[in-house]
Each structure stands twice: as C-alpha cells, then as structure tokens.
Kinemage of the C-alpha trace (Angstrom):
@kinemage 1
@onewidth
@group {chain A} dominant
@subgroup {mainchain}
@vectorlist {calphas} color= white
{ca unk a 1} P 96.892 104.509 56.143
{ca unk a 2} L 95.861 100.747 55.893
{ca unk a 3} L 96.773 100.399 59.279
{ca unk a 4} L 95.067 103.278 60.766
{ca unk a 5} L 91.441 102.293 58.771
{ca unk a 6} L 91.321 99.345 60.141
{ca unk a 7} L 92.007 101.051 63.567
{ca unk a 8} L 89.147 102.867 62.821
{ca unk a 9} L 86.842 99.762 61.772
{ca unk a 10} L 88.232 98.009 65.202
{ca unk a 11} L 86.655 100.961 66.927
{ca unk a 12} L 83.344 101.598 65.209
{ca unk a 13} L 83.116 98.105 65.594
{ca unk a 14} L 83.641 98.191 69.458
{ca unk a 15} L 81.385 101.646 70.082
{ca unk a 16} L 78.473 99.482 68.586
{ca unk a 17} L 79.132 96.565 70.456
{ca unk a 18} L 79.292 98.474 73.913
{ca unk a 19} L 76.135 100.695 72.532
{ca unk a 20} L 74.037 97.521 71.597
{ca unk a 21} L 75.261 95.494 74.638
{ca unk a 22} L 74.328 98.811 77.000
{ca unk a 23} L 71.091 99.539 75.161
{ca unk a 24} L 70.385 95.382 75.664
{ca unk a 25} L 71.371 95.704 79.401
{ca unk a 26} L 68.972 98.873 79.714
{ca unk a 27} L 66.040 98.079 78.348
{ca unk a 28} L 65.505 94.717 79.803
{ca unk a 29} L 66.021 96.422 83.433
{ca unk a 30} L 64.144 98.827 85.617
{ca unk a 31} L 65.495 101.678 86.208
{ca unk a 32} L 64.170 102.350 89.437
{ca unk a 33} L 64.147 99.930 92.198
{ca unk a 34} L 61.660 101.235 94.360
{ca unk a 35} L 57.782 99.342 93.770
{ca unk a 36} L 55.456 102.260 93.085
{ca unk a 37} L 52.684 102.300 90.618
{ca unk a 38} L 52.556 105.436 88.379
{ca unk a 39} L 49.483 106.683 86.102
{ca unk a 40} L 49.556 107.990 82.657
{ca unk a 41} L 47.259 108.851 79.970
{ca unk a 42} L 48.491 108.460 76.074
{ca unk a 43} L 46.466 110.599 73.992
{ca unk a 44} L 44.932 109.431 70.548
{ca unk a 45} L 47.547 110.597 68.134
{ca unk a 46} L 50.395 110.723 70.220
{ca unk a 47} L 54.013 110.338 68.412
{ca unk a 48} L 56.244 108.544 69.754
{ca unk a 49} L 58.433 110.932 71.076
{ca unk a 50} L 55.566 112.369 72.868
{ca unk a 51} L 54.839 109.067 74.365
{ca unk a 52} L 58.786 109.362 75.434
{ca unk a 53} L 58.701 112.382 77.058
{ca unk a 54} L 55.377 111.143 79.091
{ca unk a 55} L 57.465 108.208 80.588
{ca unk a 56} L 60.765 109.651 81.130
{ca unk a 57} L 58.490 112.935 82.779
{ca unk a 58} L 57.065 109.921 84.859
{ca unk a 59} L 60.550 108.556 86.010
{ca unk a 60} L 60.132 105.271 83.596
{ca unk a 61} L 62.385 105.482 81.479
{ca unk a 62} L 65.543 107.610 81.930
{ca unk a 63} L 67.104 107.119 78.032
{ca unk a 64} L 64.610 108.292 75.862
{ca unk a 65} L 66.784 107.374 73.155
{ca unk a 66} L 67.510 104.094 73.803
{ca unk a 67} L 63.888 103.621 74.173
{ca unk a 68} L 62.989 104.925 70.947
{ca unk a 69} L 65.633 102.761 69.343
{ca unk a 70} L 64.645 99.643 70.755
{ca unk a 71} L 60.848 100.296 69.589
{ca unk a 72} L 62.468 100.501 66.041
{ca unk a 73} L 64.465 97.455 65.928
{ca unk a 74} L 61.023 96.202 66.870
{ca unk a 75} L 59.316 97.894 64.441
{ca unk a 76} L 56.558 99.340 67.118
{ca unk a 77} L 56.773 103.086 66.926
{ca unk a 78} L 53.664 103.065 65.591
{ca unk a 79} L 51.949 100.605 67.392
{ca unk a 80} L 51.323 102.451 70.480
{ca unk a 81} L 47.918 102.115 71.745
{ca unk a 82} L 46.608 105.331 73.777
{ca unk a 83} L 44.033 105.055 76.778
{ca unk a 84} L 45.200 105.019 80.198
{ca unk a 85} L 48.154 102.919 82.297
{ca unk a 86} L 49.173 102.139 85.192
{ca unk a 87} L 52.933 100.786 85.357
{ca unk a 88} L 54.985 100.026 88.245
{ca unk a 89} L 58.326 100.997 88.403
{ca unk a 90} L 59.872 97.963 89.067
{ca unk a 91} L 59.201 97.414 85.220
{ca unk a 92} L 61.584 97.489 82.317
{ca unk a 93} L 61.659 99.768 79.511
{ca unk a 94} L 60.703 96.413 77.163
{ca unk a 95} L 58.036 95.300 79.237
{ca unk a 96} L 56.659 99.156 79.688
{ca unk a 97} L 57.004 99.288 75.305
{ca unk a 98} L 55.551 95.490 75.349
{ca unk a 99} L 52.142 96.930 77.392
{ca unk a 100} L 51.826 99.851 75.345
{ca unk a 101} L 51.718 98.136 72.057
{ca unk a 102} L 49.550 95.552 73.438
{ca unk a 103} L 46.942 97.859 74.833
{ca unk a 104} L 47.346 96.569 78.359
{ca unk a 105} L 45.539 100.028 80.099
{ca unk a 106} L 44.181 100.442 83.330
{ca unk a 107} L 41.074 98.342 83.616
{ca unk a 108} L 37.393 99.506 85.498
{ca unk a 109} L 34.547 97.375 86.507
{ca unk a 110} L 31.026 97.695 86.452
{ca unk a 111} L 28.586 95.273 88.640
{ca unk a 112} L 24.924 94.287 87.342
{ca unk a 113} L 23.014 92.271 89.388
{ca unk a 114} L 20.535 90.002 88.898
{ca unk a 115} L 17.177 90.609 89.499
{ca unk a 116} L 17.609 94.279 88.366
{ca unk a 117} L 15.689 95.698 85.061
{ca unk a 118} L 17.052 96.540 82.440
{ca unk a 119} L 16.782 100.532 82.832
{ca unk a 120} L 18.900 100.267 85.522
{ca unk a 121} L 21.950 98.272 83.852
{ca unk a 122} L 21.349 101.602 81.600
{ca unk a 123} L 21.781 103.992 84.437
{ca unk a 124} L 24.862 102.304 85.824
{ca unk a 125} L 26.027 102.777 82.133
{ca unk a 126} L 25.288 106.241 81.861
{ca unk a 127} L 26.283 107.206 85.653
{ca unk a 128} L 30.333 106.295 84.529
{ca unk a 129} L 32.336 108.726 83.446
{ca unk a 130} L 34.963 106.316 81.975
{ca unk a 131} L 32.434 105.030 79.375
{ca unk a 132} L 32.046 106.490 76.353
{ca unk a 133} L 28.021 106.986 76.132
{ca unk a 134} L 26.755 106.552 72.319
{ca unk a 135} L 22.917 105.255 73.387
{ca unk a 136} L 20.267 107.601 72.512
{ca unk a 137} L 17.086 105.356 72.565
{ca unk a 138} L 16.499 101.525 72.975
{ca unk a 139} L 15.661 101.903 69.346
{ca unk a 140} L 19.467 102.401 68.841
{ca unk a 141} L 20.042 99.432 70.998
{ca unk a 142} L 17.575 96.978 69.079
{ca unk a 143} L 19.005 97.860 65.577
{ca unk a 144} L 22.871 97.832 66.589
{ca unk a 145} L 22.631 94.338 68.211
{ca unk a 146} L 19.925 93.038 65.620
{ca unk a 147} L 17.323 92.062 68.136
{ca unk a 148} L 13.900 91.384 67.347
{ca unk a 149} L 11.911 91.101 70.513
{ca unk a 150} L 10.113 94.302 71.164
{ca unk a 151} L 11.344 94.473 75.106
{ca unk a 152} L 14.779 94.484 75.786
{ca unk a 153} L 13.907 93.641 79.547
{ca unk a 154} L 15.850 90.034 80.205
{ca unk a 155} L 18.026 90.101 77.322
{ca unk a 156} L 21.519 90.816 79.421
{ca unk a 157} L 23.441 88.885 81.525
{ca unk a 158} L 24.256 90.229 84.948
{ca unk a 159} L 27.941 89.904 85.799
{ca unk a 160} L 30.937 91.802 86.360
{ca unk a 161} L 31.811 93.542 83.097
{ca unk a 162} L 35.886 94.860 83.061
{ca unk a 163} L 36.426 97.964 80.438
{ca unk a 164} L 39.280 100.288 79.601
{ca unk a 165} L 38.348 104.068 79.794
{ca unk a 166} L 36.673 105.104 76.614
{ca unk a 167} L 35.063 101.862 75.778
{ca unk a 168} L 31.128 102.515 74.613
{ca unk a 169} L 27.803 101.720 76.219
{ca unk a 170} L 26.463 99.851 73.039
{ca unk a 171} L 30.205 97.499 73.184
{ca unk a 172} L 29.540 96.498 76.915
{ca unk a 173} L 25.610 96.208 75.752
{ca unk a 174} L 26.932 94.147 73.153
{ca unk a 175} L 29.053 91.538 75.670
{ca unk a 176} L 26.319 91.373 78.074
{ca unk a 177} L 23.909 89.857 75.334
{ca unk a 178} L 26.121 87.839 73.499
{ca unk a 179} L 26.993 86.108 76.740
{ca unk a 180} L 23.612 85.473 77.575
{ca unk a 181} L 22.733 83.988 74.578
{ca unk a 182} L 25.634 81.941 74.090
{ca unk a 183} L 24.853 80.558 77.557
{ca unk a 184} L 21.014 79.972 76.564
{ca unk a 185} L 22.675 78.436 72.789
{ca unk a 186} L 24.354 76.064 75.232
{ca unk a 187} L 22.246 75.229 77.519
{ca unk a 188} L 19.380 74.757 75.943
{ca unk a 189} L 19.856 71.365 74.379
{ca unk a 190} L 20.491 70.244 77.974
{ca unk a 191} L 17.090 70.840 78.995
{ca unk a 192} L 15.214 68.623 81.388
{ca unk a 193} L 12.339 66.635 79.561
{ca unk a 194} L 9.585 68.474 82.282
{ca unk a 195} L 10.770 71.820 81.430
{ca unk a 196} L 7.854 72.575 79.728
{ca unk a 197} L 9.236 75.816 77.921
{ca unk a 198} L 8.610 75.823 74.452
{ca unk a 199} L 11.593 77.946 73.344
{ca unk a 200} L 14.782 79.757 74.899
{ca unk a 201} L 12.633 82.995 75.117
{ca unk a 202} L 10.717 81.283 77.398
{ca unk a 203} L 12.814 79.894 79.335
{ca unk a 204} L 14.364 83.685 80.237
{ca unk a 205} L 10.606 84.784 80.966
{ca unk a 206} L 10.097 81.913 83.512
{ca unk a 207} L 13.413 82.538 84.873
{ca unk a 208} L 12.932 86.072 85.746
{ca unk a 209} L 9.870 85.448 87.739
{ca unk a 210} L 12.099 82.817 89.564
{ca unk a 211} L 14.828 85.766 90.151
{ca unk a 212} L 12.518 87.914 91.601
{ca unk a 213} L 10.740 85.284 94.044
{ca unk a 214} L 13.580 83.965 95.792
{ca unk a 215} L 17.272 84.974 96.484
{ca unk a 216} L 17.955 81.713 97.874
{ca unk a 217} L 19.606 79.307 95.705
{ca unk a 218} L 18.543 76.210 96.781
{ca unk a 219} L 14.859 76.663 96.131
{ca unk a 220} L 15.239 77.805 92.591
{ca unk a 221} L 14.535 74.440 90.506
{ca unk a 222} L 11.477 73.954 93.236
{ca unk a 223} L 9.739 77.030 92.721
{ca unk a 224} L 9.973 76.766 88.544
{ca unk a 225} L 8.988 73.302 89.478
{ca unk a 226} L 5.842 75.267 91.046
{ca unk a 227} L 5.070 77.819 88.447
{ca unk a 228} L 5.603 74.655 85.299
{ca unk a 229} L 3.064 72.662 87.342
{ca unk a 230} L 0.366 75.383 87.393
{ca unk a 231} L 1.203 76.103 83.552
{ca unk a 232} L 0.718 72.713 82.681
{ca unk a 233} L -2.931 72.912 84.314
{ca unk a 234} L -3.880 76.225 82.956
{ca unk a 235} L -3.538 77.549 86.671
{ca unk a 236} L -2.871 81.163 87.006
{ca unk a 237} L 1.019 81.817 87.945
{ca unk a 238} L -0.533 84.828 90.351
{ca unk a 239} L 2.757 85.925 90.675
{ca unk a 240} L 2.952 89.250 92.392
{ca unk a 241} L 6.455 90.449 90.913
{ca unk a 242} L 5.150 90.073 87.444
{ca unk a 243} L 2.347 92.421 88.177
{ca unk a 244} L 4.358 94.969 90.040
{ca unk a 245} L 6.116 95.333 86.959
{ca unk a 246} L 3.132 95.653 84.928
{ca unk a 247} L 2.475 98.947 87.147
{ca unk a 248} L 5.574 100.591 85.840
{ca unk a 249} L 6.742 103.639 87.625
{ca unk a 250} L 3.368 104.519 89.242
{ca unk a 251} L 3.906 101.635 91.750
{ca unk a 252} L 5.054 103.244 95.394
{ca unk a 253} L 6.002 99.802 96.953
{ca unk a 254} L 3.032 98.925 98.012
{ca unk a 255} L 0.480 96.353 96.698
{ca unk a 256} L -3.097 96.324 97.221
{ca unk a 257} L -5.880 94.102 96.079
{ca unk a 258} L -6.990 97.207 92.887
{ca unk a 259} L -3.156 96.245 91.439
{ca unk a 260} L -4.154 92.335 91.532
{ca unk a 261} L -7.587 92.809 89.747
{ca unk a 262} L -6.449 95.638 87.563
{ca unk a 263} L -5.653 93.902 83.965
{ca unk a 264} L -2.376 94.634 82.434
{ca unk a 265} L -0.442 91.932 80.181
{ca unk a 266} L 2.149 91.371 83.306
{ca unk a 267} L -1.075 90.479 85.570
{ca unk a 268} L -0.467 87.176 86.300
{ca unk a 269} L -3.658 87.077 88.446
{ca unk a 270} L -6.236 88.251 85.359
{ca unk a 271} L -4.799 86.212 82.899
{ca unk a 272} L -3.186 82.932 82.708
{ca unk a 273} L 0.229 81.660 80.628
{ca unk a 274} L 3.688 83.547 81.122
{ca unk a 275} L 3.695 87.321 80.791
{ca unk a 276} L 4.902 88.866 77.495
{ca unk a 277} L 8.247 89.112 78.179
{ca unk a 278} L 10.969 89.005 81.533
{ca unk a 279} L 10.454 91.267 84.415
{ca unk a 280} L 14.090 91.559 85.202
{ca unk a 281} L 17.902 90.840 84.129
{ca unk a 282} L 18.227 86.522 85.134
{ca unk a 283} L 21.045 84.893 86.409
{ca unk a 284} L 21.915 81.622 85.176
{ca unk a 285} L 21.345 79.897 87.758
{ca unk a 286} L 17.505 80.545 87.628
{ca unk a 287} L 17.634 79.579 84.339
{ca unk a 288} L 19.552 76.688 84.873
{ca unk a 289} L 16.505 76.033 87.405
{ca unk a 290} L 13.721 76.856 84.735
{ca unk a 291} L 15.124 74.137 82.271
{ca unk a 292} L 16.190 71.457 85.160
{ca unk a 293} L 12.953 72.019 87.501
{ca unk a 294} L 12.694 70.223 90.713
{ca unk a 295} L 8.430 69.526 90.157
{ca unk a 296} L 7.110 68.055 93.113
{ca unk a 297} L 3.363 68.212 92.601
{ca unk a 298} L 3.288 71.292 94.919
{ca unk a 299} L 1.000 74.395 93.394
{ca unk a 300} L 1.577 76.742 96.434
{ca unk a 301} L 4.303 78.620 98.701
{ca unk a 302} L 4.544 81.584 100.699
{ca unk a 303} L 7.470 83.479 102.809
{ca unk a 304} L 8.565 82.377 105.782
{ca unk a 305} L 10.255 86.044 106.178
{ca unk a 306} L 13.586 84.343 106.880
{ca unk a 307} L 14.233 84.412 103.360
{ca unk a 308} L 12.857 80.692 102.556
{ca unk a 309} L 9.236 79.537 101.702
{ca unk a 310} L 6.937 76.782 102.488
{ca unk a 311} L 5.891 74.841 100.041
{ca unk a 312} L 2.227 73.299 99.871
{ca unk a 313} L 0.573 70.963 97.829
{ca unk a 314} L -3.090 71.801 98.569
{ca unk a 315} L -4.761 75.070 98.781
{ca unk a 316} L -5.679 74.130 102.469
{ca unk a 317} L -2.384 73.359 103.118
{ca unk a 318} L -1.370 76.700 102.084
{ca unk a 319} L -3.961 78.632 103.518
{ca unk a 320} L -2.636 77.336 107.234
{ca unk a 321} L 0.769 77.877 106.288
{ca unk a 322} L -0.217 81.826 105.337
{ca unk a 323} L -1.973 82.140 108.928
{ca unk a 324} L 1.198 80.877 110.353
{ca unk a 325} L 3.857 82.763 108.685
{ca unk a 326} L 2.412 85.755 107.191
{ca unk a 327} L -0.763 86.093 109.692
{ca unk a 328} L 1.266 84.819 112.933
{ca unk a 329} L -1.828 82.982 113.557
C-alpha cells in the first residue's frame, strides 16, 4: 500500500511537472507563425472568460485554459482593460495577457495646426467618431480646465494628439492646454530683454498675429521684431489678420477699406496696443520668436507673393516696395 502511494505521489508529481512545463512552453510562444495583425474590441465589463473566447474566436490563443491559468498565477484576471486592440499573431499568449492588462489598445491621431482658431480644433473634435464628445458649451470648457481668460482663442497647442477610442473631448482639451502652458511656464524666464511683452498672455497674443502673417520660419523673430518696434512707439500694429478676425463669420474673404475703418477691439488700424486676446492657435516657434525678436529698426513689410516679405525701414521705402510687389509697378 506504502509502495503503491508513493507511486501515486511520483505521478501527480510528474503530471504537474509536464502540465506546468507545457503551460510555460505555451504561453511564452505564438501559436501561429504566420505575421498578420488581427482586431478586437473588449467590452467594459467583460469577464475573463469572455475575453478568452474573443481571442481563441480570433485564432490567438488556442488553450483557453492555459490562458486563464497563467492570468491567475499572475493575479490579472481582473485587470483586463477593455477598448480596442490590434495584436499580431506572431505574439505570445503572455505578451497578448501583458497588453491587455496594460491597456496597450489601438491608438488614433488627430492633427491641429497652427494658425487655425480655436472653433475649428473643436470641429475636428466633434467630426471623430472614436472620441467620446462630453463638450456642450465653452462655458463647460472654461470651468473644467479652470481658466480665467474670457476667450479661449490661443490657449491650445497645435500638435499631433494620439488617443485610444473612447477617450473625451474635454481630456484631449485638457493635454493641448497643459502643454501649452507648460511650454510658456518654461519658456518664459528665457525671454529676450527687447521682448517687450509684459506677461505670458501677451506673449501668445503677439504670437498669433506672427502665425497668421507668415508661414515661413525664418522671418518669424523679424516680423515680432516689427510689430515690438511699432508698440514701443505707440504705432498702430495695422495688422490685417487681427481685423479679419474681428469680422467674425460675416467676413467672405475679402477685405475692403469699410473693414479697416470699421472699429472693433481686433482693429488694429482704429486703435493702437495688442488686440484683446489671440486670433488663432500659435505654434511655438512664433512664440519662441515673440520672446527672442530679431528688432532691426524696420516698421514696415509687405508680400512678395512668393511667400516672403520685404522689409522696410521708412514709410517711403515701403511705399516703393508695395508698387513693386503688390502694384507690379
């Protein structure tokens, strides 16, 4: 009897050894050689052996079993994260249970560039289907982020933003702002002793008129450089981007001399200082230009419709340079 229990010990003993050893060998190898990616969507609230049956129905894992057992030696049944995956079959039952529980889903990307207004950062938001939308007013926006200036215009950084499916409006709303103003927080101490901007806010106001006057990087510092030497003498800006903005919606593209002499607070032209707040979403690199200004004692420039612009010193200067590259004269 002795001899036939400890038979039976041998043999329990060797079952579990060739179980643990096979479940070892399994899970740390794919079970399908070929290289194909496969999508899958875990619902909030999913068990486990839901989760389970979604991979082995995808051809991921083949054991169910085994899978389940490793993710309790692990203690990670229920640390499954839900949103949606993409996994490649070349992967291993560990590393497939290792994304899971990590949250590594599928990622999306959304593009705001600069020069844009803030409205339409709100539209791309609202135009995805993979974001969650929560924002019912820019009310909602103010008090959620705890901002204080009464336009929200400026207050983003453009950039690439990545998000899983599901993530909210206000969260990506809440990156784009906390970048920019741990940029501006960094930054600003930096400043160039001629930057003439009294505060950060400012600085973001000067830098969106830069944004929307030229889209060529190199001329950036020189045209703040511009726009800080008229401040400094009280000279108008005259800046038509501001004003066009000051139209709103009404404007149709087009210009004319009733816009300039029409008073709004974005008419650069009727009243002199910086406008109330920015006309547009700012790179840093214009204002990176705004607080290191290249000033050059020139009050004037105008398009050379090749993208660039001369830059005058004189009014007379700049009135020939306007009959030769806007008049053809």
């Amino acid at each position: 009897m002795a001899k036939f229990l400890l038979f039976l010990i041998v043999l329990f003993i060797a079952i579990a050894s060739y179980v643990a050893h096979d479940i070892h060998r399994y899970v740390n190898n794919s079970i399908n050689a070929s290289n194909q990616d496969i999508e899958i969507t875990i619902d909030r609230g999913a068990s486990f052996t839901d989760v389970s049956e979604q991979l082995q129905q995808a051809g991921l894992i083949d054991k169910p079993l085994y899978f389940k057992l490793l993710a309790k030696f692990e203690e990670k049944t229920q640390q499954i994260k839900s949103g949606e995956y993409i996994f490649n079959t070349s992967l291993s039952p560990a590393q497939i249970l290792d994304d899971l529980v990590k949250g590594n889903t599928k990622l999306y990307k959304i593009t705001v560039i600069e020069g844009k207004r803030f409205k339409d950062f709100l539209l791309l938001l609202d135009e995805n289907d993979k974001i969650e939308h929560t924002i019912q007013d820019q009310e909602q926006i103010k008090q959620a982020l705890e901002i204080e200036q009464k336009s929200l215009e400026g207050l983003f950084l453009p950039e690439t933003y990545t998000f899983a499916a599901g993530t909210k409006d206000i969260d990506i709303l809440r990156q784009s702002y906390t970048l920019l103003r741990d940029f501006l927080d960094e930054e600003w101490p930096k400043r160039s002793e001629n930057s003439y901007v009294k505060t950060p806010y400012e600085a973001l106001i000067l830098a969106s008129i830069v944004e929307k006057e030229t889209s060529a990087p190199e001329e950036r510092a020189r045209i703040a450089g511009v726009f800080i030497s008229r401040l400094q003498i009280q000279m108008p800006l005259q800046t038509d981007p501001t004003v066009i903005y000051g139209i709103g919606d009404e404007f149709d593209g087009d210009i004319t001399r009733k816009h300039l002499q029409t008073d709004t607070p974005y008419n650069t032209y009727t009243r002199r200082g910086l406008p109330p707040s920015p006309i547009c979403l700012v790179g840093k690199e214009s204002i990176e230009a705004v607080l290191h200004p290249d000033i050059t004692g020139e009050l004037f420039f105008v398009s050379k419709k090749d993208g660039t612009h001369y830059f005058s010193k004189t009014y007379e200067e700049h009135r020939e340079a306007v009959r030769k590259y806007q008049l053809g004269k």
